[in-house]
N, C-alpha and C positions, 0 to 999 in steps of 0.2 A: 466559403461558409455555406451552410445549409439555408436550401434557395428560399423558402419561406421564413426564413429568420426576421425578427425585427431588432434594434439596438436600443436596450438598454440605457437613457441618459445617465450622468454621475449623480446629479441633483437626485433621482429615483433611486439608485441605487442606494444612497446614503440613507433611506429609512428604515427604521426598525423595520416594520412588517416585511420590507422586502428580503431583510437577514435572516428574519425570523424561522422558518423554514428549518435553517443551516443546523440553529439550536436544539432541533428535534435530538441530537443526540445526547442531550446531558441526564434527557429522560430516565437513560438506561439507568442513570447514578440510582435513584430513587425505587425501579425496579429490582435491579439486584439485590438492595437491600430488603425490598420485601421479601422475594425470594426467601434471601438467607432466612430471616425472620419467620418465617411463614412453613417452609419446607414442603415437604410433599412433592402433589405435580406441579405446584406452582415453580419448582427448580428449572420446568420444561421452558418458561416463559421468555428467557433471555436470547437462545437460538432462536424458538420461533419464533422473535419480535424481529429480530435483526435478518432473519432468512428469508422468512414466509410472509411476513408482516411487509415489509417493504417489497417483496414482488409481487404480491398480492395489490398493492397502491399503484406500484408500474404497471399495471396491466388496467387499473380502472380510469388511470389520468394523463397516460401515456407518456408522450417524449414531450421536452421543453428546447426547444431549436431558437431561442431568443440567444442573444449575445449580446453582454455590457460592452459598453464602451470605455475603449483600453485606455482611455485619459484618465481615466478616474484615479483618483490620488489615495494615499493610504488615509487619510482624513475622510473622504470618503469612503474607507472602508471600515471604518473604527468598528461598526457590529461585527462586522465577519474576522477582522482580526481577532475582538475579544474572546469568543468564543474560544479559538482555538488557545488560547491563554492560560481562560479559564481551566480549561479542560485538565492540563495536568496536576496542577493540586487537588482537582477532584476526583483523579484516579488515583492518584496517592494516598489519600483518606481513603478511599472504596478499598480498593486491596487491601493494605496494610490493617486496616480496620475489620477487614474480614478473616486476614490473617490471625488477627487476635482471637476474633467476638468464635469465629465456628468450628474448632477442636475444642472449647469448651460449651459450645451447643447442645447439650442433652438430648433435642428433640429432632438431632441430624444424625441418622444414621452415616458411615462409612460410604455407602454408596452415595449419599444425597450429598457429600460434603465433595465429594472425587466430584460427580456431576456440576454440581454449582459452579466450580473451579473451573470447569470447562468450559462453563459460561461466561466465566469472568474472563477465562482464555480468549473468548469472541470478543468481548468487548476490550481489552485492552489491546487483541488484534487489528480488528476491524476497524475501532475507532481511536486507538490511543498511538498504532503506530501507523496511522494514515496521515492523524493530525501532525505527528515526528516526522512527518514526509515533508507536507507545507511547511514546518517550522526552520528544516534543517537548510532549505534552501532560502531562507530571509539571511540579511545580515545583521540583524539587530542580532544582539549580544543574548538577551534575554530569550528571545524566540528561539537563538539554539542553543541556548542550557535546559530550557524546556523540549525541547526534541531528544537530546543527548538523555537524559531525565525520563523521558517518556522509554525510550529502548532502552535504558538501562534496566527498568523494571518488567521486562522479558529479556534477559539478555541476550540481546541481538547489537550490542551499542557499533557493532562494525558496518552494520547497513550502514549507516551515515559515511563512511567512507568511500564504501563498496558505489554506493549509487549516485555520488557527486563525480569520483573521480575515476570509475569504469562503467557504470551502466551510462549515466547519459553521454559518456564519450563513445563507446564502444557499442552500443546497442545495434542490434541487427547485425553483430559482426562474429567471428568465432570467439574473439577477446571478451564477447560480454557473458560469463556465467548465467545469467540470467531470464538471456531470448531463448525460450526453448524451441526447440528443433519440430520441422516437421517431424510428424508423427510417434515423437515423442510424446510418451505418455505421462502424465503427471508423478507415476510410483515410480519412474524410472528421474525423472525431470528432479524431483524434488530431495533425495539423498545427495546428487549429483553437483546441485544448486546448495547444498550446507557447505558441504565443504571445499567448493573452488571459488563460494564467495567471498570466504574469510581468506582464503591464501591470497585471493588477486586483493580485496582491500589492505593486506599488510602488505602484500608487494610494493603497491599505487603508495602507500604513502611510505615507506622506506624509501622510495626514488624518488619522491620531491624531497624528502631530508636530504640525500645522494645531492639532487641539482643542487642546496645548500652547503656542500661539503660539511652532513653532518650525519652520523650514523642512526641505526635506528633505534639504539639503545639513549637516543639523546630525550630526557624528558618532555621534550615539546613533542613526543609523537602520541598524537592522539591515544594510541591503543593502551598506554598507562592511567592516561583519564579514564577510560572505558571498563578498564579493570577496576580503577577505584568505586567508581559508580557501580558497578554491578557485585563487588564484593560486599559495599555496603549496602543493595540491596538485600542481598544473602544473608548478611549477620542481622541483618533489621527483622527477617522475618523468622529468622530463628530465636531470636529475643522475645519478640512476640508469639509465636505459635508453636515453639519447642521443633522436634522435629518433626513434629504432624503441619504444623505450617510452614516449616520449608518447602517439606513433600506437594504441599497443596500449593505453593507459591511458583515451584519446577512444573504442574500441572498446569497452572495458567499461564505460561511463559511458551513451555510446548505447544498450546495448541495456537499462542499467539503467531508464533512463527508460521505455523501450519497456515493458515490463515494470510499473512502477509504473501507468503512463496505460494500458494494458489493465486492470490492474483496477481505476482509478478507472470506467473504462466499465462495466464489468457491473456495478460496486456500486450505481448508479442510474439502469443503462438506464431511460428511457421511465417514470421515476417522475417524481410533479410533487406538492406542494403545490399548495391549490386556492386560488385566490386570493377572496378575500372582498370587496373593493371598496376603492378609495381607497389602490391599493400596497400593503395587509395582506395578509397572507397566514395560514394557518393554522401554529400552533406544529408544528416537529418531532416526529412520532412514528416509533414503531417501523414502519410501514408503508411509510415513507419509504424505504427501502432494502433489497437483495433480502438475504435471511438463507440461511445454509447450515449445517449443523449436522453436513457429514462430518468423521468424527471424524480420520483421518489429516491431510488438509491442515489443520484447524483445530492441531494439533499443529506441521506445519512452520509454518502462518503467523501463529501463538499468540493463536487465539481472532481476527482477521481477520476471518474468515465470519461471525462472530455482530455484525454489522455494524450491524446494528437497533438493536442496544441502543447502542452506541458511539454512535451519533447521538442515538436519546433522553438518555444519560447520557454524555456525552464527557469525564467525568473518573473513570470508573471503567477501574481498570488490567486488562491482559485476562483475569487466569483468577479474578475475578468476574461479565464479562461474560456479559449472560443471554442464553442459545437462547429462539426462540418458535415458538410452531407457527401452522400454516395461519390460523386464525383469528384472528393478530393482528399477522404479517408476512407479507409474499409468500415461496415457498423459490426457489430455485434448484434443477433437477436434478441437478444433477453439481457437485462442487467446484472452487473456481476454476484449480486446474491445468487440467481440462478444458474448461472451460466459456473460460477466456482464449485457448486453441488455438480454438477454435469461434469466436472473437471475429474472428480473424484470416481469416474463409470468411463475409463477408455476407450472402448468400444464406443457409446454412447457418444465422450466429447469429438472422435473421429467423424462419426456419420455428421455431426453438427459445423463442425470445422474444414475439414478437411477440402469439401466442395468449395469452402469458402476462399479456402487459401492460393486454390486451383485460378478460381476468376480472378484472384486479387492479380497474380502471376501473369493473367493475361491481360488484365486495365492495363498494369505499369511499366511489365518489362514483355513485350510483343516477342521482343527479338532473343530473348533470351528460349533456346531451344531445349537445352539440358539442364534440368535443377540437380543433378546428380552430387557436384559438391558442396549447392547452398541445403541439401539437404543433410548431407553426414560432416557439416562444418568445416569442411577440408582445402574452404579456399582459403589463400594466404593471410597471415596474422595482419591486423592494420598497421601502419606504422606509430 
């Protein structure tokens, strides 16, 4: 853990003001709808709240290297659960309601209404499939029809597959879609990443039907849930907004995804498990993944950054999730608000990265002399 850390009691953690933080994002709710309401430059205010606004706090309050203590029970957790709860009914009204209310907005032009949607694109990226991340990995029933619920209204509903049953198995490996490659660039990274994620999540779960002796046409395969939800999200927003709010409901979806598959890229640029002979590979560690410990975006993206541990421990919910210092995960400089802008400038995330990934290569694996195949993915598929 990060050497100056202190531990968090449950008792502390279980009070409002400590959660309180977390909540920062239901803000956006009430913005956007100014926005719409309001039009103009104020359409600009949903990126910079969510971009510039929270790197701008990362940089005045810096990092938070404190760490709860893992006892702490979901009764202690009840604020920082609810939150995440809350959230999807209120992105369901926000969209869908916008859907309705801004093709018939007089006072939005074409451009302001494309914009806005791009806005909304952030927020139900940033924050509605983040929270579908924590939810998808709870077992409570409710947590993941809220998750499923939450991707379905960008339809993306196969992440949930993709990232239970390839990314955390597979990660740092050639098998996971999703670790991109050294110097792999994000415009190269992220076509690449649409479509070998969806093939490897219908594969993953057609071969646990397979272990069942059942095929994949058998109704219990997720990917027909996933259809229904996302068709009826389709016909909901054409009901509501004709075809100008489809149009605009495909635009916040897009750039949802955009958004999500940027920060699956920085989360394990140019990281690799080393493979050990005969398709093994080394068990997942904390080193596996770049950690960030700014305290503002870890607040909008609710513990996110602490990324490290979420891979070593992928069933701990996030404001238990442990920070680690230098010595036992690689950092990131800048918070992923920053750091995904940077993503988007090749040249730019290279100079940033790249030296970075060179030392990580020398803390962890001394002896390894040639990165030649862990660089063009070419060592053997895991088992």
């Amino acid at each position: 853990m990060a050497a100056d850390s202190t531990t968090i009691a449950p008792k502390e953690l279980a009070r409002l003001s400590r959660a309180a933080p977390f909540w920062l994002s239901l803000g956006l709710v009430p913005l956007v709808w100014f926005c719409a309401l309001t039009g103009g430059w104020t359409i600009a205010l949903l990126p910079l709240s969510t971009w510039i606004m929270f790197s701008v706090l990362d940089a005045a309050i810096g990092l938070n290297t404190d760490n709860a203590d893992i006892s702490a029970t979901d009764d202690d957790l009840f604020w920082y659960r609810l939150v995440t709860l809350i959230w999807m009914p209120a992105q369901f009204l926000t969209l869908f309601g916008l859907i309705w209310y801004v093709p018939q907005a007089e006072h939005l032009s074409s451009l302001e209404r494309i914009t806005l949607f791009f806005g909304v694109g952030i927020m139900t990226g940033t924050i509605g499939i983040n929270y579908s991340h924590e939810l998808m990995h709870q077992r409570n029933r409710l947590e993941r029809f809220c998750a499923d619920a939450l991707l379905a209204m960008v339809l993306y509903s196969h992440y949930r597959s993709e990232h239970l049953l390839v990314h955390h198995r597979y990660v740092g490996t050639p098998r996971d879609p999703v670790t991109a490659k050294y110097n792999e660039g994000f415009h190269r990274f992220y076509p690449r990443v649409l479509r070998q994620s969806f093939v490897s999540a219908f594969q993953a779960e057609a071969q646990m039907l397979a272990r069942k002796n059942l095929p994949w046409t058998t109704l219990s395969n997720p990917f027909f849930k996933y259809g229904a939800l996302q068709g009826a999200c389709l016909v909901l927003a054409l009901l509501l907004g004709g075809v100008s709010g489809l149009l605009l409901f495909l635009v916040q979806a897009g750039v949802a995804v955009w958004q999500l598959e940027l920060v699956n890229y920085i989360e394990h640029y140019g990281l690799t498990r080393k493979h050990l002979g005969d398709g093994k590979y080394e068990h997942v560690k904390p080193h596996h993944s770049w950690n960030a410990a700014h305290r503002a975006s870890n607040w909008l993206l609710i513990n996110l950054q602490r990324h490290s541990d979420h891979h070593f421990k992928p069933d701990r919910r996030f404001p238990v999730l442990q920070t680690y210092g230098v010595e036992e995960a690689p950092q990131l400089p800048l918070g992923y608000p920053m750091m995904t802008m940077a993503a988007m400038v090749p040249p730019l995330w290279r100079r940033i990265m790249n030296p970075r990934v060179r030392a990580w290569r020398k803390q962890y694996y001394p002896e390894i002399a040639d990165w030649t195949e862990y660089n063009k993915r070419s060592t053997p598929m895991p088992r």
